[in-house]
Backbone as CSV, one residue per row, in Angstrom:
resi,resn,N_x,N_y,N_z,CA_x,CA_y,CA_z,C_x,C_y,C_z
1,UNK,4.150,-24.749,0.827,4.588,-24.781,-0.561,5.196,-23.431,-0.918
2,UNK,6.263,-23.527,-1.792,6.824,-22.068,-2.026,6.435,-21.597,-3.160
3,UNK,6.996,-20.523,-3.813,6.326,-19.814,-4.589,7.491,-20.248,-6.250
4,UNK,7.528,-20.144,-7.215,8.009,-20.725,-8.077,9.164,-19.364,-8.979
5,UNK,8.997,-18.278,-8.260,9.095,-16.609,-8.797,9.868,-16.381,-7.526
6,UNK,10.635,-15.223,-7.918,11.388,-14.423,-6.966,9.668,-13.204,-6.694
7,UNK,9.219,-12.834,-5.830,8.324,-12.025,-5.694,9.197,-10.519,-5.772
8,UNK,9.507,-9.922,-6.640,10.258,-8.471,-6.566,9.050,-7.804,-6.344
9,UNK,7.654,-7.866,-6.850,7.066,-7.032,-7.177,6.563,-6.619,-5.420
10,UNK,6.224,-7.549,-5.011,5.809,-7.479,-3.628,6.881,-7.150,-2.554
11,UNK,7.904,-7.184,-2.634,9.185,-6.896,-2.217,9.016,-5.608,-2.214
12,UNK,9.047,-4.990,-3.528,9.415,-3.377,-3.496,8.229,-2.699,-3.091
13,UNK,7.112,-3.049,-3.581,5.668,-3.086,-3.239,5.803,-2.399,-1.247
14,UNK,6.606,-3.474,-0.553,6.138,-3.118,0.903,7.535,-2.353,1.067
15,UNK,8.681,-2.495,0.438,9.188,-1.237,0.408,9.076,-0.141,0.508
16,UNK,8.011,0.221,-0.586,7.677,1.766,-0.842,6.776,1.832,0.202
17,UNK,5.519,1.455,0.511,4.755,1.400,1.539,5.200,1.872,2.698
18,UNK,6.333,1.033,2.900,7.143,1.402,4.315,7.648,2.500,4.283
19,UNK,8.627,2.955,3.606,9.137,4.102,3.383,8.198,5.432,3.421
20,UNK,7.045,5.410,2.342,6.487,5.704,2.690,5.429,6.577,3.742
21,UNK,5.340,5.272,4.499,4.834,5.484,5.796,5.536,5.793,6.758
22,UNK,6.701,5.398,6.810,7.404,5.983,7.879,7.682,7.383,7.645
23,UNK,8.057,7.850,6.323,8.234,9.478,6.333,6.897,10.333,6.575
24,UNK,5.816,9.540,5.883,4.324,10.738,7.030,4.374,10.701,8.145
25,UNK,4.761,9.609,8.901,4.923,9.443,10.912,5.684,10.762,10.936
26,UNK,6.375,10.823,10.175,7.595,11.394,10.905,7.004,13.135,10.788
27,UNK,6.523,13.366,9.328,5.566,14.447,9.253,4.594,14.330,10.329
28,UNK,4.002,15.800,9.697,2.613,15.801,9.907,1.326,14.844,9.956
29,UNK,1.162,13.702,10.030,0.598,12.523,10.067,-1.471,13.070,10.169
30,UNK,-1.499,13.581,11.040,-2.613,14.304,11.020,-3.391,14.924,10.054
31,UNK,-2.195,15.799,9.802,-2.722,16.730,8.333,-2.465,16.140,6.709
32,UNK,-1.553,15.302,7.010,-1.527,14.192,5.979,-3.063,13.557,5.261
33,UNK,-3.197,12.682,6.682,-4.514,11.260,6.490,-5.907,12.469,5.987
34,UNK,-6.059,14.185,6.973,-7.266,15.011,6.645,-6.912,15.162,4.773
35,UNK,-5.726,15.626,4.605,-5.803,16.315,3.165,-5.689,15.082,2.186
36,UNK,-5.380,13.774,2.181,-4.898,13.131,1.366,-5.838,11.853,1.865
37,UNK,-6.097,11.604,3.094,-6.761,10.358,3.043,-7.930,10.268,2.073
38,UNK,-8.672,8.820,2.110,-9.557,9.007,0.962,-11.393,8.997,1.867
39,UNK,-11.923,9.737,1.233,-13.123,10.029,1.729,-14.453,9.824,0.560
40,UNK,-15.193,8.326,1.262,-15.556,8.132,0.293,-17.142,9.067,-0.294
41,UNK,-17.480,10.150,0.815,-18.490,11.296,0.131,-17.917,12.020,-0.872
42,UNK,-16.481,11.871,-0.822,-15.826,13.115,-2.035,-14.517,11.929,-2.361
43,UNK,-15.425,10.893,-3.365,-14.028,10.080,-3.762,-13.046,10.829,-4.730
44,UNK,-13.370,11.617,-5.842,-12.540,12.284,-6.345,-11.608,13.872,-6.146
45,UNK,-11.801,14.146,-5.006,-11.284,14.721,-4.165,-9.239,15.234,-4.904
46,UNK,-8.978,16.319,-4.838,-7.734,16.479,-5.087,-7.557,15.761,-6.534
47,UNK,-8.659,15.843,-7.779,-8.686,15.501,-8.907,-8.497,13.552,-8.922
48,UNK,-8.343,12.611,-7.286,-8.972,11.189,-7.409,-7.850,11.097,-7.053
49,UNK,-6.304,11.940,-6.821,-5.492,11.254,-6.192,-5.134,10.156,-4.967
50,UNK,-6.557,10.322,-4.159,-6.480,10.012,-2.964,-7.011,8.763,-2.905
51,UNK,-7.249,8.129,-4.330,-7.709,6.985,-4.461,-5.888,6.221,-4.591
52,UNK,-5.454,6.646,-4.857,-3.760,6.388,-4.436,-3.407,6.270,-2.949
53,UNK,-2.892,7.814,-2.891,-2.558,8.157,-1.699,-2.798,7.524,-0.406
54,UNK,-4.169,7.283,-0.370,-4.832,6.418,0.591,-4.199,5.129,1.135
55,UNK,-3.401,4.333,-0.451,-3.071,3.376,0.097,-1.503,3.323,0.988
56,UNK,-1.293,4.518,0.828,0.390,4.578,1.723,0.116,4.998,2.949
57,UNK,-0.885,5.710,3.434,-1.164,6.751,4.479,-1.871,5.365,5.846
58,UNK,-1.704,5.267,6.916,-1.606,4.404,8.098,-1.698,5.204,9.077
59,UNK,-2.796,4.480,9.994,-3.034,5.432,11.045,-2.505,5.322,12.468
60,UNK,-0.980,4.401,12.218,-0.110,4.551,13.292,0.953,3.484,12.731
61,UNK,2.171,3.219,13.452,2.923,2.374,13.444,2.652,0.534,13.252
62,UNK,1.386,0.536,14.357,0.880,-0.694,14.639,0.069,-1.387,13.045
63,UNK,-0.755,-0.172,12.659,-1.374,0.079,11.366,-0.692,-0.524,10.196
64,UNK,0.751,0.183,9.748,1.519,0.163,9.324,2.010,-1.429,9.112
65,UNK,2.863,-1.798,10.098,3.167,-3.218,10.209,2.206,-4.315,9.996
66,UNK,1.198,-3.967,10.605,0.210,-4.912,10.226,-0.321,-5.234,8.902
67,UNK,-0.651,-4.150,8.277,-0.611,-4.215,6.958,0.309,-4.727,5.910
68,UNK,1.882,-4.424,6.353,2.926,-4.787,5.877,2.661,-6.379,6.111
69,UNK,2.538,-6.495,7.331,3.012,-8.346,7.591,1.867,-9.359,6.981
70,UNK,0.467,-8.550,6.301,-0.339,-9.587,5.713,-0.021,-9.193,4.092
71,UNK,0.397,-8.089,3.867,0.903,-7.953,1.973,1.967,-8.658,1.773
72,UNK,3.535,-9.077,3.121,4.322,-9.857,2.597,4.199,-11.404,2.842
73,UNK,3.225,-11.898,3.246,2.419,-13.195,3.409,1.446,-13.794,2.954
74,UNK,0.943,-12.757,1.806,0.102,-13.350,0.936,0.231,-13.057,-0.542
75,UNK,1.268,-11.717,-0.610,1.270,-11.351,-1.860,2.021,-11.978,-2.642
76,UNK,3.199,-12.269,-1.955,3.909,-13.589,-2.677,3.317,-14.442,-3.655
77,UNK,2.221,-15.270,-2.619,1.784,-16.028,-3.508,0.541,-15.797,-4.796
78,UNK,-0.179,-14.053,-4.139,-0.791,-13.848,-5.194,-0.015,-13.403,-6.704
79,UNK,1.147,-12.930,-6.244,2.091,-12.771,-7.532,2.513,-13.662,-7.912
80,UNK,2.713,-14.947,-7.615,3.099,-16.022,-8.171,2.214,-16.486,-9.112
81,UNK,0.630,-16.728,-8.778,-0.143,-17.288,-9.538,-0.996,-16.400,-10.596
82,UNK,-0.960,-14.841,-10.241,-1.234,-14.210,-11.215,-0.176,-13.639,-12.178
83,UNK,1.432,-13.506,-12.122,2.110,-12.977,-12.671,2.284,-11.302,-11.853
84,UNK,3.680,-11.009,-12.050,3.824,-9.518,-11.124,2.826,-8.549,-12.089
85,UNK,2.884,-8.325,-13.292,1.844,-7.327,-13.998,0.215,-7.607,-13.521
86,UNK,-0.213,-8.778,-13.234,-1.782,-8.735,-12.855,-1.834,-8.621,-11.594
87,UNK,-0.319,-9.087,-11.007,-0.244,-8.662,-9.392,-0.831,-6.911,-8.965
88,UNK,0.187,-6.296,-9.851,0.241,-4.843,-9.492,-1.316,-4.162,-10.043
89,UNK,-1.831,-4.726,-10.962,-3.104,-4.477,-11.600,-4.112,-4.367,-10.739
90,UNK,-3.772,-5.307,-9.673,-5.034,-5.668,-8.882,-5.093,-5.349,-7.552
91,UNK,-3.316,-4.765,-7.311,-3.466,-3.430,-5.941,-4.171,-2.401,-6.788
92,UNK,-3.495,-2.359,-8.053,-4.105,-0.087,-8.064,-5.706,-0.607,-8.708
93,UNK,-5.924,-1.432,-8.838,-7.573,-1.634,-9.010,-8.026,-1.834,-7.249
């Protein structure tokens, strides 16, 4: 069954992700995931940014895609049935 919505939100969603992620590979990737990943003994860490951050940062290529290929296969349809605003609500929650 298809989805009844153009999914933009999830579209740009693994956009940025990707992008993203491919520019930390390309960095420092290491010193990235230590300073920015999220650690949950010190969740507010870097004033809680990393409760963000966390979600772009991948701990390889394989990481990366994989993640990508189950957000553009399911998010679709979770944006369809919640609307793109409760969509996006309920990544940054």
């Amino acid at each position: 069954m298809g989805t009844r919505i153009r999914p933009w939100a999830t579209w740009i969603l693994c956009s940025a992700i990707l992008a993203i992620g491919v520019a930390l590979m390309i960095g420092n990737l290491k010193a990235t995931i230590t300073d920015y990943g999220f650690v949950p003994e010190d969740p507010f860490r870097h004033g809680g940014i990393t409760w963000l951050t966390s979600f772009f940062i991948h701990a390889g290529l394989a990481h990366l895609l994989g993640n990508l290929w189950f957000l553009w296969l399911t998010g679709d349809n979770v944006e369809d049935a919640f609307g793109w605003r409760r969509f996006l609500f309920l990544i940054v929650a």
